[in-house]
C-alpha positions as CSV (number, residue, x, y, z in Angstrom):
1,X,0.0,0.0,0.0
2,X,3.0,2.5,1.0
3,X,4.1,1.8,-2.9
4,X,1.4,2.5,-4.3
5,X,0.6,6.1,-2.8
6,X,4.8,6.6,-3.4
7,X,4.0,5.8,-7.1
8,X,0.8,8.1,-7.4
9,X,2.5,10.6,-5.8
10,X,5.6,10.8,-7.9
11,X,3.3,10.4,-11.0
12,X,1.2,13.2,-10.2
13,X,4.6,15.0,-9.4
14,X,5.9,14.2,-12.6
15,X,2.0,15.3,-14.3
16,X,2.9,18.5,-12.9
17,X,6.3,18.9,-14.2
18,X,5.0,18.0,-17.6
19,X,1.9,20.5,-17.3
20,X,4.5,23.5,-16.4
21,X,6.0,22.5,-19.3
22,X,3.8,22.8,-21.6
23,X,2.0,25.9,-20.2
24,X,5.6,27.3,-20.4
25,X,5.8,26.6,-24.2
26,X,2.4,27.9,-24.7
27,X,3.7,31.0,-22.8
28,X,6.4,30.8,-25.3
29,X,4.4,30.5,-28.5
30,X,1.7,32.8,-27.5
31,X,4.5,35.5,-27.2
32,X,6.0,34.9,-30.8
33,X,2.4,35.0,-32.3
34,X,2.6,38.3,-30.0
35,X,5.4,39.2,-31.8
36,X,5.1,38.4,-35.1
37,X,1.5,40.1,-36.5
38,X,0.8,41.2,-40.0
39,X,-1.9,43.6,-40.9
40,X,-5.2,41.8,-41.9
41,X,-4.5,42.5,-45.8
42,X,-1.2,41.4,-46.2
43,X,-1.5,38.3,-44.2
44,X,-4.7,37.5,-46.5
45,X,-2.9,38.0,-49.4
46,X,-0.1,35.8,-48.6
47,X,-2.4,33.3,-47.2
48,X,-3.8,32.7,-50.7
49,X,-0.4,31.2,-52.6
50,X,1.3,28.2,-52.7
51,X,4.8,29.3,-51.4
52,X,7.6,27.2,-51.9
53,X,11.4,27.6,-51.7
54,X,14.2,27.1,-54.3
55,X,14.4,23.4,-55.3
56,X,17.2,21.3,-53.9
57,X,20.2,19.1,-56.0
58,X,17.6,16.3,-56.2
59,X,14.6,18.7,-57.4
60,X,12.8,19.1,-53.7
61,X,11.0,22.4,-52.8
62,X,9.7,23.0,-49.1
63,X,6.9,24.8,-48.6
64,X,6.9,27.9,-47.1
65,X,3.5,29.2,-44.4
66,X,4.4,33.6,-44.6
67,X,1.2,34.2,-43.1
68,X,2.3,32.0,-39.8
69,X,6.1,32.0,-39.7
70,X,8.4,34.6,-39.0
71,X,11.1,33.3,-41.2
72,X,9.4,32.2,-44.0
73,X,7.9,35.7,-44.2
74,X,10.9,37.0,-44.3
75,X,12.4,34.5,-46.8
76,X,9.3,36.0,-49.2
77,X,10.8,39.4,-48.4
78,X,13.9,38.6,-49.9
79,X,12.6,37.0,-52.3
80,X,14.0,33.8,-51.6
81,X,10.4,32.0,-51.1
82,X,8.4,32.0,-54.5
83,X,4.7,31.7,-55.3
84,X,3.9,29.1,-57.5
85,X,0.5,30.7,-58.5
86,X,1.6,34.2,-59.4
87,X,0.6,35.1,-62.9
88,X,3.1,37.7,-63.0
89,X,6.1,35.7,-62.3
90,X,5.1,32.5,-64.0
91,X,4.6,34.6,-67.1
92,X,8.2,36.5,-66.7
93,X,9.3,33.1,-66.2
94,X,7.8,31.0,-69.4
95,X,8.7,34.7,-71.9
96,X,12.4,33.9,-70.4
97,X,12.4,29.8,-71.3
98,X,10.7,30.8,-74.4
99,X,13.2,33.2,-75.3
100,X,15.9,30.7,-74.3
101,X,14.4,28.3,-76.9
102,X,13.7,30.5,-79.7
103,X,17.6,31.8,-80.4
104,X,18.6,30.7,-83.7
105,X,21.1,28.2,-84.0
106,X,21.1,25.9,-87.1
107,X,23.7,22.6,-86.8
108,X,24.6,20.5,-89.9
109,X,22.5,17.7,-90.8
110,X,24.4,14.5,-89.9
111,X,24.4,16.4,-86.0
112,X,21.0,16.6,-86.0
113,X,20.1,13.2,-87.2
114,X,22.5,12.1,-83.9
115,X,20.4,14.7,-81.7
116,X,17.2,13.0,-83.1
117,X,18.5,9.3,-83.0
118,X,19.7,9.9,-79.1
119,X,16.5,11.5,-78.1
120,X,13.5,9.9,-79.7
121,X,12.1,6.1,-79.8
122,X,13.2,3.9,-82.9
123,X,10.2,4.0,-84.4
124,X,9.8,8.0,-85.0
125,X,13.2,8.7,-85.9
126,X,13.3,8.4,-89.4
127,X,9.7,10.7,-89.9
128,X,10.8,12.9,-87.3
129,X,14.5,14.1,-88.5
130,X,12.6,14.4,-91.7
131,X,10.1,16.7,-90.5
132,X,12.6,18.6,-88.7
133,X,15.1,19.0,-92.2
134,X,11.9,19.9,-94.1
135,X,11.4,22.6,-90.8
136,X,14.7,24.2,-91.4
137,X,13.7,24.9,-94.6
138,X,10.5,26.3,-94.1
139,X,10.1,30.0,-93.2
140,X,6.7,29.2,-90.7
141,X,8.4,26.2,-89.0
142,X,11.8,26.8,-88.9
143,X,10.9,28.2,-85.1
144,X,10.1,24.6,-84.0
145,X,13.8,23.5,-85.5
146,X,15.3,26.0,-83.3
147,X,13.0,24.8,-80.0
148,X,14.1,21.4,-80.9
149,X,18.0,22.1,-81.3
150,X,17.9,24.4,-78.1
151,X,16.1,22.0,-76.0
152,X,18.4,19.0,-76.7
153,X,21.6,21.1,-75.9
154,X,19.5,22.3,-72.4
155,X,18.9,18.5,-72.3
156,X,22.5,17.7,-72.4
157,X,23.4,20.2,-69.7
158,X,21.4,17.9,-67.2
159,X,17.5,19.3,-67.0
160,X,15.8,16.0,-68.0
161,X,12.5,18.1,-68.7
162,X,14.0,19.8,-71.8
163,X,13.6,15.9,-73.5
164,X,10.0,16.4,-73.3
165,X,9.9,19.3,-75.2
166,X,12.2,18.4,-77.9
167,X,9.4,15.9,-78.5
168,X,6.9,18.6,-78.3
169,X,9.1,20.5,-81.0
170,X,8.8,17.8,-83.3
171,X,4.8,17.8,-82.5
172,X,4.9,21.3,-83.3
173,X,7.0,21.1,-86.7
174,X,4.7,18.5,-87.7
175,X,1.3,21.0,-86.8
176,X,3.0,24.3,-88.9
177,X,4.2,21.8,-91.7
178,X,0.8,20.5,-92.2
179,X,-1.3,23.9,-91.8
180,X,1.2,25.1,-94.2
181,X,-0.2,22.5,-97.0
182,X,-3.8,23.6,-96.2
C-alpha cells in the first residue's frame, strides 16, 4: 500500500512537471504570435499562394507558411520563397524559357540526325529528323527546329524536362508543316 501512494505521488509530481512545461511553451508561443502580427490584408494575401522555396540538388522544394512563420515571411521578403500561382512571375518566367528556346542556332545535318536518333524512340526517328530538315527549310516552321535544337543542348546540360519538349518541338514542326499545305 505504501508503494502504491509513493508511485501516485511521484506520477502526479511528474503530471505536474510535464503541465509547467507545456503551459511554459504555450507562454512561449503565445509571445511569438505576439510578436510576429501582419496587418489583416497582407496576411490575406499571402495566405492565398502556394509558397515554396528554391528546389534542392535532387529537385525538392519545401513549402513555405508567410502568413504563420516569421522566417518564412521573411524569406518572401527577400525573395528567396516564391509563389507558385503568381501570374506575374510564372509569365516573366515562361517569356524567359521561351526566349531561351527560340535563339537561332542551325547545326549541320548529320548532328541533327544524332540529336534526333539519341533523343527519340526507334520508331519516330526516321519521320521525325525528316520533318525537322523539311522545318529548317520552311520560313513558318523553322521556329520549331530552333525549340528542338535548343532544347536537346538544355537536355544535355542535365535538366531532363528539356527531353519532353524536344518531342513537343517535333509535334509542333509537324502541326505548322501540315497547316502550311492547307
Amino acid at each position: 500500500m505504501a508503494i502504491t501512494s509513493a508511485f501516485c505521488n511521484l506520477r502526479s509530481r511528474m503530471n505536474d512537471q510535464y503541465r509547467m512545461k507545456t503551459v511554459k511553451e504555450m507562454d512561449k508561443n503565445e509571445d511569438l504570435m505576439k510578436q510576429f502580427r501582419l496587418p489583416r490584408k497582407i496576411k490575406k494575401s499571402l495566405k492565398k499562394g502556394l509558397w515554396l522555396y528554391p528546389p534542392d540538388e535532387e529537385g525538392n522544394s519545401l513549402m513555405a507558411s508567410p502568413a504563420r512563420s516569421p522566417e518564412d515571411f521573411m524569406a518572401v521578403k527577400k525573395g528567396i520563397a516564391r509563389n507558385l500561382f503568381d501570374v506575374k512571375e510564372s509569365k516573366s518566367r515562361r517569356k524567359k524559357l521561351q526566349k531561351q528556346l527560340d535563339k537561332e542556332v542551325i547545326v549541320p545535318d548529320e548532328e541533327l540526325r544524332n540529336y534526333v536518333h539519341e533523343i527519340l524512340r526507334e520508331d519516330i526517328r526516321n519521320s521525325s529528323y525528316n520533318k525537322l530538315i523539311e522545318a529548317k527549310n520552311n520560313p513558318k516552321a523553322i521556329i520549331a527546329y530552333y525549340n528542338f535544337v535548343n532544347a536537346y543542348h538544355l537536355y544535355k546540360q542535365g535538366d531532363d524536362s528539356f527531353g519532353n519538349i524536344c518531342c513537343l518541338a517535333v509535334d509542333k514542326a509537324k502541326e505548322l508543316l501540315s497547316n502550311k499545305k492547307k
